[in-house]
C-alpha positions in Angstrom: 20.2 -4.7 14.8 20.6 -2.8 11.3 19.9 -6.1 9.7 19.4 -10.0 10.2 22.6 -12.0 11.0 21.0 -14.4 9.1 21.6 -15.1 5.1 18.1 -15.0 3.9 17.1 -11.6 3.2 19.7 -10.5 0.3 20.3 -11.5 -3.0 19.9 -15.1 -3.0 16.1 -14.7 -3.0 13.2 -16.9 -0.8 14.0 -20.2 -1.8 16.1 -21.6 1.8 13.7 -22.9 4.5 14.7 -19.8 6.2 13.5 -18.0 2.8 10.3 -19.7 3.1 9.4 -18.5 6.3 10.7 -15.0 5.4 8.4 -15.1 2.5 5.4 -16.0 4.6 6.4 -12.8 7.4 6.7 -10.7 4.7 2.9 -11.3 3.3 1.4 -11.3 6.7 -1.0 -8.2 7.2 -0.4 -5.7 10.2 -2.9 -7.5 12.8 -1.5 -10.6 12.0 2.0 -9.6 12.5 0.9 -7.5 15.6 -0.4 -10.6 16.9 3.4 -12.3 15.9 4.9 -9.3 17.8 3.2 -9.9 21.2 4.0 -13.6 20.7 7.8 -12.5 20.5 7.8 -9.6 23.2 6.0 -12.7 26.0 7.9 -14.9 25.0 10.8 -15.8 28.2 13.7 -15.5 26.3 12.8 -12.2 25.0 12.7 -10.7 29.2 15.6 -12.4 29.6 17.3 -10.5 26.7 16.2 -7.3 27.1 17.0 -7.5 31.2 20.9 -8.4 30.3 20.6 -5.2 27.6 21.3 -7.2 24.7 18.1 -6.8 22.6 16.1 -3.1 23.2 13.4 -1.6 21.3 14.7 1.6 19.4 12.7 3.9 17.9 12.5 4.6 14.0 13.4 7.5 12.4 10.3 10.2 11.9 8.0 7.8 13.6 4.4 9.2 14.0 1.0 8.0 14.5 -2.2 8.5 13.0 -6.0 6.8 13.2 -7.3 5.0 10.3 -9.6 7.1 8.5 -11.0 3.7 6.7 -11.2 1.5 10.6 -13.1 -1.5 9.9 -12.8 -1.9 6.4 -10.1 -3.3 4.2 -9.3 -2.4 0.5 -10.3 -5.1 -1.7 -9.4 -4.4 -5.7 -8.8 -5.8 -8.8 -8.5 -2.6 -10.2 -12.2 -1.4 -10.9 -12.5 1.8 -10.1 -8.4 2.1 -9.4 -8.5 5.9 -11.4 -10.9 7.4 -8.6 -8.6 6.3 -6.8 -5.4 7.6 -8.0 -7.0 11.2 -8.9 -7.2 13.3 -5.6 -8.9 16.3 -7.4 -11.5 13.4 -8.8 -15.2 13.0 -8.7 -15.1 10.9 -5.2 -11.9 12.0 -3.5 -14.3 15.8 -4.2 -17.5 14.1 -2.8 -16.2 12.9 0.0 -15.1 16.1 1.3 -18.0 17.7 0.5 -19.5 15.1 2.7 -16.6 15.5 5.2 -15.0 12.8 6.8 -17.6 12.5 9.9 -20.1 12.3 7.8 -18.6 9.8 5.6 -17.5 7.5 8.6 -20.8 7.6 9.8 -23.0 7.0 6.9 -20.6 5.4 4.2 -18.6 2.9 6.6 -20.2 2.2 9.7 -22.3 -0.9 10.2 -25.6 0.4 10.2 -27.7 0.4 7.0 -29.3 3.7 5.6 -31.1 4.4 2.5 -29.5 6.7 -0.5 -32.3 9.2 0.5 -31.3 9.2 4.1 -27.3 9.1 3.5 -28.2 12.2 1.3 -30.3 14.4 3.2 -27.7 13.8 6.5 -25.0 14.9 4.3 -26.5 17.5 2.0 -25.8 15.9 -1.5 -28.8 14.5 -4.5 -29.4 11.3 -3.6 -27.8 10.4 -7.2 -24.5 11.7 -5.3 -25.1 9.5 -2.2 -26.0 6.5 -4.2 -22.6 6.6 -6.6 -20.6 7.0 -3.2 -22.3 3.6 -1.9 -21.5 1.7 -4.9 -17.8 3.4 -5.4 -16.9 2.1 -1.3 -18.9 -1.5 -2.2 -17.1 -1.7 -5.0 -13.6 -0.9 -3.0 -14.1 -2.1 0.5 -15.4 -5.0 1.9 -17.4 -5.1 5.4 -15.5 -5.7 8.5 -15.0 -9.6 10.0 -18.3 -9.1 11.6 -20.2 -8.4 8.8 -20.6 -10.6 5.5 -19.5 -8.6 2.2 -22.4 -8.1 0.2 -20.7 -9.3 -2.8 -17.5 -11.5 -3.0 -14.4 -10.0 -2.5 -11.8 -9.6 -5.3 -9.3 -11.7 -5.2 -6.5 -9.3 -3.6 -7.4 -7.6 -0.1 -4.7 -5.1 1.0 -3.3 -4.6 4.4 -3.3 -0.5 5.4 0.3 0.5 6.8 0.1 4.0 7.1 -1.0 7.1 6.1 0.4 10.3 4.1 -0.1 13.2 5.6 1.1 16.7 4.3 3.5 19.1 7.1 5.2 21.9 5.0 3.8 21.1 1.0 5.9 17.6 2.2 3.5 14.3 2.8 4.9 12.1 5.2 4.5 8.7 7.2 1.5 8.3 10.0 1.6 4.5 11.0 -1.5 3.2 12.2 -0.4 0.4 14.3 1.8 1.6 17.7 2.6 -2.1 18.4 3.9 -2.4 15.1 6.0 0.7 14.5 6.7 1.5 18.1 10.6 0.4 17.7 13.3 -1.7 15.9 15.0 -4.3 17.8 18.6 -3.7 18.3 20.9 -6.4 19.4 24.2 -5.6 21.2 26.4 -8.6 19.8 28.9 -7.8 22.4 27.1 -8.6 25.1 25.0 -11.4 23.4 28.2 -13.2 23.0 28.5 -12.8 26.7 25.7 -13.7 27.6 25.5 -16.8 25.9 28.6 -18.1 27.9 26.5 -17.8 31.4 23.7 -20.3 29.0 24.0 -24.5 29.3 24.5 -26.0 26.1 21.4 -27.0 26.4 19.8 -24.0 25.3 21.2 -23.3 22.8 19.5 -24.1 19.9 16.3 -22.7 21.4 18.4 -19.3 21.7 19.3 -19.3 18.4 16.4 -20.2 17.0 14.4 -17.8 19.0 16.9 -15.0 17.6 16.2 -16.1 13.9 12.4 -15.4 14.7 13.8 -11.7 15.9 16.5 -11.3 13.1 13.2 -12.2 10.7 11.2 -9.7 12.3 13.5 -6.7 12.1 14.4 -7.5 8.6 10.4 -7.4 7.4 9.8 -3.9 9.0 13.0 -2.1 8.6 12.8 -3.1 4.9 9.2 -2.2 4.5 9.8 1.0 6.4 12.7 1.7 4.0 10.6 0.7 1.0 7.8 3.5 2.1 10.2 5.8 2.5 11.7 5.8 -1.0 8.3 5.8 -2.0 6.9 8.6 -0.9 9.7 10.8 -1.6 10.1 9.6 -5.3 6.4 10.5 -5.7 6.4 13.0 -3.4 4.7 15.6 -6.8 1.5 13.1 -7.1 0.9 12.8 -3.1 1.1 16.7 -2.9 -1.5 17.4 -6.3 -3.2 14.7 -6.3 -2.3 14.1 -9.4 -1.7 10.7 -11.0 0.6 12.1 -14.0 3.1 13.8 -11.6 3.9 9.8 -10.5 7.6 9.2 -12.0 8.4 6.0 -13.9 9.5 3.5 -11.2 9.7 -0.1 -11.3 10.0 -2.9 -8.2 13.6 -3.9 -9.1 14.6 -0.2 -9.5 13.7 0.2 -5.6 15.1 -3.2 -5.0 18.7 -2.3 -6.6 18.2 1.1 -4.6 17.5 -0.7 -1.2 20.1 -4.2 -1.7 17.3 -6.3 -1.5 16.0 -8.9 -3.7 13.2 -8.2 -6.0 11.1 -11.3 -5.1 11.8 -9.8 -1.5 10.2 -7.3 -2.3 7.0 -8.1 -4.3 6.2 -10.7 -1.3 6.5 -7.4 0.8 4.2 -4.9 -0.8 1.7 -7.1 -3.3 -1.0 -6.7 -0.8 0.1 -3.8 1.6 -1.6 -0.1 0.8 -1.2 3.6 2.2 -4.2 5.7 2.9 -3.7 8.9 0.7 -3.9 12.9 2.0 -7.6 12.7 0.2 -8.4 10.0 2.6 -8.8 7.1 0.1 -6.3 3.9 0.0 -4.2 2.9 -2.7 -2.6 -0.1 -3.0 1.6 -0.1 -2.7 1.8 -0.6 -6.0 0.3 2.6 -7.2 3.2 4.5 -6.3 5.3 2.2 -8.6 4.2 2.8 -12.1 6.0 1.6 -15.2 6.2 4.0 -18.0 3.7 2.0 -20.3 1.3 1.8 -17.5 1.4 5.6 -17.3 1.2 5.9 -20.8 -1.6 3.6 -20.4 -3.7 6.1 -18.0 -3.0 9.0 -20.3 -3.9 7.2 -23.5 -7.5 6.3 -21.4 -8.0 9.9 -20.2 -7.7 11.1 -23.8 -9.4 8.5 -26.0 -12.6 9.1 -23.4 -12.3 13.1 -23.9 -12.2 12.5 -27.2 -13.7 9.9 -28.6 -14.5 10.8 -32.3 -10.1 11.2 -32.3 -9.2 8.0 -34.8 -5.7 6.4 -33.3 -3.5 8.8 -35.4 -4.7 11.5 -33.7 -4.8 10.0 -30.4 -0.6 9.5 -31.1 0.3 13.0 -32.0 -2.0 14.7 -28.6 0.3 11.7 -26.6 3.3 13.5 -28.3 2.5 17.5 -28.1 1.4 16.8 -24.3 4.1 14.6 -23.0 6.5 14.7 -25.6 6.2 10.8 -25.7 6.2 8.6 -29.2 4.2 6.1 -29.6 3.4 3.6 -33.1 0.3 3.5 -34.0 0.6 -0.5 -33.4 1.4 0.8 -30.1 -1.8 2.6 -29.6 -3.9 0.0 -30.7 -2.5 -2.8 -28.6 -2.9 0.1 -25.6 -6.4 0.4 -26.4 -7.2 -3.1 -26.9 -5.7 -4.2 -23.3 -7.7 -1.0 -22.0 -11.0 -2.0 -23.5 -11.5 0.9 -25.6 -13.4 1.2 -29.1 -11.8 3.2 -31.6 -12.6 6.1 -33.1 -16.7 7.2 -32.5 -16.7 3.5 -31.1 -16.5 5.4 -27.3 -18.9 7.6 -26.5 -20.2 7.2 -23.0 -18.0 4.3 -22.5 -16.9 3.6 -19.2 -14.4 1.0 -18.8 -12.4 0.2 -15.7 -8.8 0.7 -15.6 
């Protein structure tokens, strides 16, 4: 089916009993919806459906697999330490590869404890080098279920979809859950029609209620499938480079207008959902959906920390020969307030997360 039959996933927003539960399917994070799927797929009905050919399991478009560099761990962020992040060409993305990613899986996320000495000698960095990867992945990640956090977790903990991958200088989709992304139902609605004539009335209700929970389901990942789609080829430039200011300017109800969906749909569906990037770090959905002032944001930080004896006048007109952007002065100084920054020779050293 291209779509639900049912009136709860357009324009109308989340607010039916249908939208309620819709809200809920669209939060959930891949193993709980795996565990949703398999409920679905034993469920009677669902045999009985796919043996008269009315539902099958179709395959999405560019489908392809890949395994989670990350397994084990999930992104936990409030931010701290977001710019690392975002930079491919930065300090960590150019650690860990130094490291390489065996190394890094071994020593950085498995469940056995090392010293900093140790992690550095296996993996041929200063010990200063191993310790600042430690705390950049405490900071980040949180152990698995098995394994308390050391500290608590932020407040939002994101649910890895898929990775980018580059074929061609062109990054593209590598789902990490098969059971997930191995199909889209499609319902034939001529012979579901016919079918339900051979069905007592009896049934039903339990038909068409079993169908809602199906309509619900194909809704939630064709639209999130969609959504990373536009994504990655709008910021197709900064998943290539690496290179946070080659994001362009996009906002959530820009994508929802693009998609015809709503844009509480759509914040429910990617507020705690992240892609692991071609330098092998995740970044949460939202990442790839900056607003202009949070860009100018970024740049204002990068410059005010290079140059921290520049007073906010001169901060304004670097903003305006490098980007051609124009910014008040008011402007700045609210920017540097909600970034934490001093002012001018107030900065030196400072770090300040972003």
């Amino acid at each position: 089916m291209s779509g639900p039959r049912i009136a709860v996933a357009g324009r109308p927003g989340l607010r039916t009993q249908a939208g309620i539960k819709l809200a809920r399917l669209l939060e959930l994070p891949e193993n709980a919806l795996e565990s949703r799927i398999r409920e679905i797929e034993a469920h009677p009905l669902f045999r009985r459906l796919s043996e008269a050919g009315v539902l099958t399991i179709q395959p999405l478009p560019r489908s392809k697999y890949a395994v989670r560099s990350l397994e084990g761990r999930s992104l936990c962020t409030s931010d701290e330490g977001l710019g690392e992040l975002l930079d491919g060409d930065g300090a960590i993305p150019q650690l860990i590869r130094r490291v390489g990613l065996q190394n890094f899986r071994e020593y950085f996320l498995n469940d056995q404890s090392y010293s900093d000495q140790e992690r550095a000698d296996a993996c041929g960095i200063s010990q200063a080098e191993g310790r600042k990867l430690r705390e950049f992945m405490d900071r980040l990640y949180v152990r698995s279920e098995f394994e308390p956090a050391r500290n608590p977790a932020p407040a939002t903990v994101y649910s890895s979809v898929a990775g980018v991958e580059l074929e061609g200088g062109r990054p593209v989709l590598a789902f990490f859950n098969r059971e997930i992304w191995k199909g889209r139902y499609r319902m034939d609605e001529a012979r579901y029609a016919e079918w339900r004539t051979t069905l007592p009335p009896s049934q039903a209700g339990e038909v068409e209620k079993f169908m809602r929970q199906v309509d619900l389901l194909t809704f939630r990942q064709t639209t999130l499938f969609r959504v990373l789609d536009a994504l990655i080829d709008a910021q197709a430039a900064y998943l290539t480079t690496g290179d946070p200011d080659k994001r362009v300017p996009l906002t959530q109800r820009e994508v929802a207008a693009r998609l015809g969906v709503s844009p509480d749909v759509l914040n429910r569906l990617i507020g705690n959902k992240s892609v692991e990037t071609p330098w092998r770090l995740e970044i949460p959905l939202k990442v790839l959906l900056p607003s202009r002032k949070t860009m100018m944001r970024d740049r204002l930080y990068d410059l005010a920390i290079e140059r921290p004896e520049a007073g906010d006048d001169a901060l304004r007109e670097e903003i305006h020969r490098l980007y051609g952007a124009t910014l008040s002065r008011p402007s700045i100084i609210q920017y540097r307030k909600e970034l934490g920054l001093g002012g001018c020779g107030q900065r030196g050293g400072q770090e300040v997360s972003r």
